[in-house]
ROZA-854021 format. One record per residue (C-alpha): y negated, z negated, x. Coordinates in Angstrom, 3 decimals. Each point is the difference from the previous one (the first is absolute). Example, Ala and Ser with C-alpha at 12.3 -4.5 7.8 and 13.67 -1.06 7.14 Angstrom:
2
((4.500,-7.800,12.300))
((-3.440,0.660,1.370))
END
This chain:
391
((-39.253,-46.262,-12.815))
((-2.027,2.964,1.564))
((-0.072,-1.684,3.194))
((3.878,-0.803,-0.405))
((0.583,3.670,-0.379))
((-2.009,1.186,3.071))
((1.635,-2.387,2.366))
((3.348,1.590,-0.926))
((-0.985,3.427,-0.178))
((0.639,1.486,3.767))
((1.694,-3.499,0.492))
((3.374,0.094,2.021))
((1.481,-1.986,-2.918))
((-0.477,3.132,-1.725))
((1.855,2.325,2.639))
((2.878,-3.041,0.050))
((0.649,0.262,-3.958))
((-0.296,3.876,-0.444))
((2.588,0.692,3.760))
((2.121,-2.940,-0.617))
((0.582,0.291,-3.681))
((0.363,4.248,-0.107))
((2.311,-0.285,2.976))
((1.759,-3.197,-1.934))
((0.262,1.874,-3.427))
((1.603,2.848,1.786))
((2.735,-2.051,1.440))
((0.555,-1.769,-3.212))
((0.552,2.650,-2.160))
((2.370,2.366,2.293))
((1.647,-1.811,2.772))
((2.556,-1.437,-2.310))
((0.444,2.940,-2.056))
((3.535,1.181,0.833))
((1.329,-3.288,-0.796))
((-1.583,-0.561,-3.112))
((0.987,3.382,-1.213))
((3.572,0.007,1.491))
((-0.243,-4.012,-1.884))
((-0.903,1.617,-3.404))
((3.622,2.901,0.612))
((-1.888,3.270,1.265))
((2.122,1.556,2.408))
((-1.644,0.827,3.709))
((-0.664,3.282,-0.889))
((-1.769,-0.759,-2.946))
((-2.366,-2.673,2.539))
((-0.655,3.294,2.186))
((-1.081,1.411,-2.984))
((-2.120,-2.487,-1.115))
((-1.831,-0.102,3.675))
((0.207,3.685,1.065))
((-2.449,0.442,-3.537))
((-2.387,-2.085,1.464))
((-0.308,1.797,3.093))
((-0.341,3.156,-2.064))
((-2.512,-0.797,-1.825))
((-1.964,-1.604,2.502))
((0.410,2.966,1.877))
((-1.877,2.135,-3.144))
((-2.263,-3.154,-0.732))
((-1.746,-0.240,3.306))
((-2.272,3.104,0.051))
((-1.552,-1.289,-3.113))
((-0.354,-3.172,1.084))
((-1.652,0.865,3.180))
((-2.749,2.549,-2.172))
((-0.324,-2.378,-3.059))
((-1.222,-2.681,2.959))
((-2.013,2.149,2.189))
((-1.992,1.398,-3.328))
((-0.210,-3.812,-1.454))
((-0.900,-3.392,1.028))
((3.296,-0.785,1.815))
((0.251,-3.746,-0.968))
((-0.812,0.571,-3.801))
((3.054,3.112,0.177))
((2.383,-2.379,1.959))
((-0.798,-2.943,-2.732))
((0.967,2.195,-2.464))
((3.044,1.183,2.119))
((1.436,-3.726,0.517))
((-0.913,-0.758,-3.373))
((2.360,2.838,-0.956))
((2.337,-1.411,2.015))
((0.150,-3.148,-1.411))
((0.564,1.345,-3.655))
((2.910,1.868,1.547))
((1.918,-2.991,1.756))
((-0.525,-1.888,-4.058))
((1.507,3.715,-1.084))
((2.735,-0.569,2.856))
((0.973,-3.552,-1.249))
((1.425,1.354,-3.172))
((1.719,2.979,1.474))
((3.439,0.488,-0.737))
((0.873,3.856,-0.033))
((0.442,1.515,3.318))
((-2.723,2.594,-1.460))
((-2.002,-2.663,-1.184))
((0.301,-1.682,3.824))
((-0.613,3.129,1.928))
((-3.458,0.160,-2.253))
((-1.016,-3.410,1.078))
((0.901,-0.252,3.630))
((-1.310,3.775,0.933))
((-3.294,-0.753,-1.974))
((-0.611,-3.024,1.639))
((1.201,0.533,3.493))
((-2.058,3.278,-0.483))
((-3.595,-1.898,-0.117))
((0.895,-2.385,2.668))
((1.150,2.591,2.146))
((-2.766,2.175,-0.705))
((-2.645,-2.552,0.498))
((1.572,-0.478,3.296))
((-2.170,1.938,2.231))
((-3.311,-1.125,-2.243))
((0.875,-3.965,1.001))
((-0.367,1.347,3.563))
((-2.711,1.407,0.230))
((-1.704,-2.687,-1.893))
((1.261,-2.330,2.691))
((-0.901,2.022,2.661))
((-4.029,0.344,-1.299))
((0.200,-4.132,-0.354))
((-2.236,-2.633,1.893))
((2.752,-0.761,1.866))
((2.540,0.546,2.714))
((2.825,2.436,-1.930))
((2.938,-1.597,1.599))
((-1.507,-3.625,-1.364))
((0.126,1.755,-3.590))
((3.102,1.676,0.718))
((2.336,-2.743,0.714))
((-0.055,-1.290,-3.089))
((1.563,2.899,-1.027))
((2.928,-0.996,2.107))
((0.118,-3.424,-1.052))
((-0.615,0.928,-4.088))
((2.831,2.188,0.493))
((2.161,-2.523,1.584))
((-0.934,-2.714,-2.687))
((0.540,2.929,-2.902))
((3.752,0.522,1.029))
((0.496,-4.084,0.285))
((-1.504,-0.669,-3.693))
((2.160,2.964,-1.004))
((3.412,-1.536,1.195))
((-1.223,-3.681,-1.589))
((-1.466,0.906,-3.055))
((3.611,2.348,-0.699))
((2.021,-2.772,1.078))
((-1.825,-2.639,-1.529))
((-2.018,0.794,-3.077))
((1.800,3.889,-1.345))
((-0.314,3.272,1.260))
((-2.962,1.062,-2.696))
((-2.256,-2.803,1.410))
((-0.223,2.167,2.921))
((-2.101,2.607,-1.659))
((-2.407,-2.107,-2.240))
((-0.727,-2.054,3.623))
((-0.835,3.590,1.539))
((-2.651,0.458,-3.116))
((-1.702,-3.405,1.265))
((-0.023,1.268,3.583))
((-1.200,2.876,-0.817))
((-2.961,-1.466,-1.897))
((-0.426,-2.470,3.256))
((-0.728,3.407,1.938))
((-2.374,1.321,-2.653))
((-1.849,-2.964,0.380))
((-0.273,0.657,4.009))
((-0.786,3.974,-0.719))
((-2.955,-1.060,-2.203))
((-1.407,-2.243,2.856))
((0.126,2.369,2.696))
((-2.751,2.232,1.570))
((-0.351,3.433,-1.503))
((1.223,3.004,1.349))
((-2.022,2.864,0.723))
((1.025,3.624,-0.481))
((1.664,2.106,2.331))
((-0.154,3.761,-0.258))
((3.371,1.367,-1.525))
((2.435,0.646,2.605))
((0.971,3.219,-1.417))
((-3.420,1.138,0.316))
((-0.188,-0.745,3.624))
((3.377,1.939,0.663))
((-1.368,2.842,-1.764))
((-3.635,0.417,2.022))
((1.800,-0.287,3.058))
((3.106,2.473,-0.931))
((3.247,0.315,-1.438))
((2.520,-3.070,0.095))
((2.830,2.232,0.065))
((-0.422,0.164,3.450))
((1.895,-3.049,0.295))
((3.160,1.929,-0.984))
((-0.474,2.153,2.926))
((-0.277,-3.237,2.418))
((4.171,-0.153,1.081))
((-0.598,-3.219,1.489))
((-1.145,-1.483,-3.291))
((2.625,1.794,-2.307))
((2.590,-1.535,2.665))
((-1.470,-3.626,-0.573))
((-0.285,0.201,-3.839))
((4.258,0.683,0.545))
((0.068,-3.283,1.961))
((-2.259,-1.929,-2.465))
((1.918,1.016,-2.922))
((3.065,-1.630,1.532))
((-1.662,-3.169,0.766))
((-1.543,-0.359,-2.816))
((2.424,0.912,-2.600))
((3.158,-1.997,1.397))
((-2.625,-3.312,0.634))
((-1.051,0.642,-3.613))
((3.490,-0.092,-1.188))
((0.677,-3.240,2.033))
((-2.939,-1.705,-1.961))
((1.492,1.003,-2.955))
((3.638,-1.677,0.549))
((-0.468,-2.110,2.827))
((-0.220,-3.067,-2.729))
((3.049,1.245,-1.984))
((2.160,0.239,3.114))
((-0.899,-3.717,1.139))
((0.870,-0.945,-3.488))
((3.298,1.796,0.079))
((1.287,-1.604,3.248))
((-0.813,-3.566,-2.065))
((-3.572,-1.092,0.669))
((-1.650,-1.492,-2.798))
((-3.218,2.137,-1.180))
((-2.148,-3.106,1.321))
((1.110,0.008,3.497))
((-0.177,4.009,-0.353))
((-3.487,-0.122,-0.420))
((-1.047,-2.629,2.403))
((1.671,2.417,2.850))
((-1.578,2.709,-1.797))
((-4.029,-1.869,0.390))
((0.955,-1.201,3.148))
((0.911,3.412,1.397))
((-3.303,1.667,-1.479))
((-2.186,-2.702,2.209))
((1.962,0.700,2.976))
((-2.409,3.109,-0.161))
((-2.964,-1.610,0.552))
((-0.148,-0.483,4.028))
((0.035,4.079,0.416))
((-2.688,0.207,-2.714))
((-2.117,-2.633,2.078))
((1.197,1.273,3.720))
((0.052,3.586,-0.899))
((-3.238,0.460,2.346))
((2.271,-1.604,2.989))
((2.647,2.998,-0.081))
((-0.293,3.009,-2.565))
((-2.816,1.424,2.716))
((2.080,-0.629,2.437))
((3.584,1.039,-0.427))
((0.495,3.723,-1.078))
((0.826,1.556,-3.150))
((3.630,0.859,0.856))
((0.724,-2.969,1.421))
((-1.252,-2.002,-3.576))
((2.110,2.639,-1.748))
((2.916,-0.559,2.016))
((-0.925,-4.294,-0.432))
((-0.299,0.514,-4.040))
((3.269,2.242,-0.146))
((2.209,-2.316,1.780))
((-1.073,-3.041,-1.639))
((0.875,1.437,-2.924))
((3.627,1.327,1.260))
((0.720,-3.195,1.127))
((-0.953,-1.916,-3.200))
((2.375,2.779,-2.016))
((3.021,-0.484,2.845))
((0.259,-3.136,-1.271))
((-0.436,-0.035,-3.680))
((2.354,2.975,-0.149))
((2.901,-1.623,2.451))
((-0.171,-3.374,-2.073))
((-0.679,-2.570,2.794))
((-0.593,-3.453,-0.318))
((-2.576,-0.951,-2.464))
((-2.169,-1.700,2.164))
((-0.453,2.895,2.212))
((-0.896,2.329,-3.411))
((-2.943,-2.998,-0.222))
((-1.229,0.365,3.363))
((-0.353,3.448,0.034))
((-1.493,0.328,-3.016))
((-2.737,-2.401,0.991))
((-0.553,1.930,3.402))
((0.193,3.513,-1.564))
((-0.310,0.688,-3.027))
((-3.751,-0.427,-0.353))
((-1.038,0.159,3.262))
((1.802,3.571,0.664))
((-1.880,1.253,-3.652))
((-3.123,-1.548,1.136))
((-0.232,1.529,4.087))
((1.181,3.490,-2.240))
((-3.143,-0.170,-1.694))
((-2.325,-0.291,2.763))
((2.205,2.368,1.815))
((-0.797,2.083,-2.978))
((-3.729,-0.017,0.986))
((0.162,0.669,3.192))
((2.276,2.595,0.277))
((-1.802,2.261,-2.274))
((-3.142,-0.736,1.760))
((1.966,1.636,3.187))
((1.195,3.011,-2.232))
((-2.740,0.678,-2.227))
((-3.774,1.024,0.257))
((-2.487,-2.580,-0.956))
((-1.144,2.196,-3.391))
((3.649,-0.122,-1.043))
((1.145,-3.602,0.690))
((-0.547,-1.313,-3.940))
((1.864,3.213,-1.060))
((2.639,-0.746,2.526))
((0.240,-3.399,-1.046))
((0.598,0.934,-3.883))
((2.584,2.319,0.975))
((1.860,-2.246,1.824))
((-0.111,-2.157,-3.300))
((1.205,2.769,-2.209))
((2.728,0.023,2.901))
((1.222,-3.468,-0.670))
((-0.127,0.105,-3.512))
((2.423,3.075,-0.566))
((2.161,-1.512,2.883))
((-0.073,-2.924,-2.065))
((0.938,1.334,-2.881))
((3.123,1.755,1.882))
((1.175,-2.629,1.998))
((-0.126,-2.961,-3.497))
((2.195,2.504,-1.902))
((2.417,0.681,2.393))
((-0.238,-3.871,0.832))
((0.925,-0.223,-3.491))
((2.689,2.243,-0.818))
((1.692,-1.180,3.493))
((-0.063,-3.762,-1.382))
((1.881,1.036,-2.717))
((3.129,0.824,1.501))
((-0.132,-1.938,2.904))
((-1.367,-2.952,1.587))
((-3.308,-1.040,2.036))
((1.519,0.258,3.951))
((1.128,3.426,-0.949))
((-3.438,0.570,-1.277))
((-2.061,-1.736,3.097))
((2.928,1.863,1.960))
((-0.987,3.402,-1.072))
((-3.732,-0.873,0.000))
((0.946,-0.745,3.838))
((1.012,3.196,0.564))
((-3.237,1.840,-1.210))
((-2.514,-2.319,1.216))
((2.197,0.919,3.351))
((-1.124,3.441,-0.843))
((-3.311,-1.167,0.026))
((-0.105,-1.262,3.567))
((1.584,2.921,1.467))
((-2.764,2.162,-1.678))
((-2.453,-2.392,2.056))
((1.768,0.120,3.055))
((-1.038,3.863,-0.247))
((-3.065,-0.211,-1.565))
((-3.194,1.097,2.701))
((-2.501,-2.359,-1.081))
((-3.193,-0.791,1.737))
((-0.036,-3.808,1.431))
((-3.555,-0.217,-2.496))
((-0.705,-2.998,2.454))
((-3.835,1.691,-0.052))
((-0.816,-0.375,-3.234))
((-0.997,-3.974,-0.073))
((1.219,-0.283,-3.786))
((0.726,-3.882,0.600))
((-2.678,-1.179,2.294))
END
């Protein structure tokens, strides 16, 4: 049994189960969620609600998270953090109230969120290559949303939720193999023996981009959240919603494994100006109601992809704008960024779907992501081609 134990420990198997099954457990329990609660009679503003909590209090969670795991062992505090998790999606089955619902999906949308940037860093201090760890991210993610759509059209709604306590205890089971993870010094105490962060809100450049990233990241957000409702409301059955849905998350994967073949390469203004107007083009057509098929295809080629080049454009684009002893810093505020935008852009989503319909909302949505890509037409941004992040 001992010698069982120590072949898995460090094993990739273990790196397969805990990726696969986090990224899996995710999709299960919120890619779906606007349909099951518009299903059950809450009205789209109460849905914002419901997911503009959770990116609240993630927002407050995530300090503590990040010095709860860089003063303890990070794998026995994120065991106890999915395990957490787990009692709330039981809690979340028997939710009825909005209160009650708002409870369960912010509590448990808060851990996995906040464990977010833990799971990387434990992948990135693996045995292995991080893009052959991270891909089955992608393809747990993709597989998440599909079991959603089947287990809601086929089984009930509910099952949904005890499935993502069995996932959940799949990735347990892959955290507990994996190699440990030594301590880092607390970022905040690096900031503060090299100076002051509020530097940062001196650096124009930066507050300009954090204006830019707040509109990407807010309206995409809001997409996530009603993308599935809207497909269901032109007549698609919640099956074939989420098969378009899993399909369109693995259409990310090529820039994940090519990423070292162009981010180096092509400048930061010119990926801003690529991510903007994939994402215009995706909303021109949800909001001016064109033929169904088309709404597929672009879905597939944008939606994912355009979130996923955004968050490498993310990383390189502060490295061009920010000092070295600052990036981290940089990188949380950015974070704090898209969570308030977030939180704006799901309750006006809301209160907009209650008097209207979803073209007028993708419409409008057009119209400030169009915002967006004027701002980066203007927006003086070193190319950042010499700082190798990819390679």
């Amino acid at each position: 049994m001992n010698n069982l134990f120590e072949k898995y420990k460090g094993s990739y198997l273990s790196y397969f189960l805990m990726y696969n099954f986090y990224y899996l457990s995710w999709a299960l329990f919120s890619s779906l969620i606007s349909v099951y609660l518009m299903n059950k009679g809450f009205k789209a503003s109460e849905v914002s609600l419901v997911v503009s909590t959770s990116f609240l209090t993630s927002m407050i969670a995530q300090p503590l998270i990040g010095i709860l795991s860089d003063r303890y062992d990070v794998k026995k505090i994120n065991m106890i953090l999915f395990l957490l998790a787990g009692c709330g999606g039981i809690y979340f089955i028997f939710a009825n109230s909005l209160i009650s619902i708002i409870i369960g999906y912010s509590f448990v949308l808060t851990l996995i969120n906040g464990t977010n940037p833990i799971m990387e860093k434990i992948a990135t201090v693996s045995p292995y290559q991080y893009g052959k760890i991270r891909v089955w991210g992608t393809i747990g993610y993709a597989l998440g949303s599909q079991m959603a759509g089947l287990i809601y059209d086929y089984i009930s709604p509910s099952a949904i939720f005890i499935c993502f306590v069995l996932t959940m205890l799949l990735c347990m089971a892959g955290l507990y193999g994996t190699c440990e993870v030594k301590k880092t010094q607390d970022v905040n105490e690096q900031v503060l023996e090299k100076g002051s962060f509020l530097s940062l809100f001196k650096n124009k450049k930066f507050l300009y981009y954090l204006i830019i990233s707040a509109l990407f990241f807010g309206l995409t957000n809001m997409s996530h959240t009603y993308l599935p409702a809207m497909f269901q409301d032109a007549g698609l059955q919640i099956g074939v919603v989420s098969t378009i849905l899993s399909i369109a998350v693995l259409c990310e994967a090529p820039l994940v494994f090519f990423s070292n073949k162009f981010m180096d390469k092509i400048p930061n203004k010119k990926l801003l100006i690529i991510a903007f107007s994939m994402v215009m083009i995706q909303y021109a057509i949800y909001g001016f109601d064109l033929w169904m098929g088309l709404k597929v295809l672009i879905t597939l080629i944008t939606k994912h992809p355009a979130g996923m080049l955004f968050i490498m454009i993310n990383l390189k684009v502060v490295s061009s704008l920010v000092d070295e002893s600052y990036q981290i810093t940089a990188l949380a505020i950015v974070q704090t960024v898209r969570n308030l935008s977030s939180i704006l852009f799901q309750n006006i989503a809301g209160q907009i779907l209650d008097i209207t319909t979803y073209q007028n909302l993708f419409l409008i949505a057009l119209v400030v992501i169009g915002i967006g890509f004027i701002l980066t037409l203007f927006f003086k941004v070193p190319s950042g081609n010499d700082k190798k992040l990819f390679n």
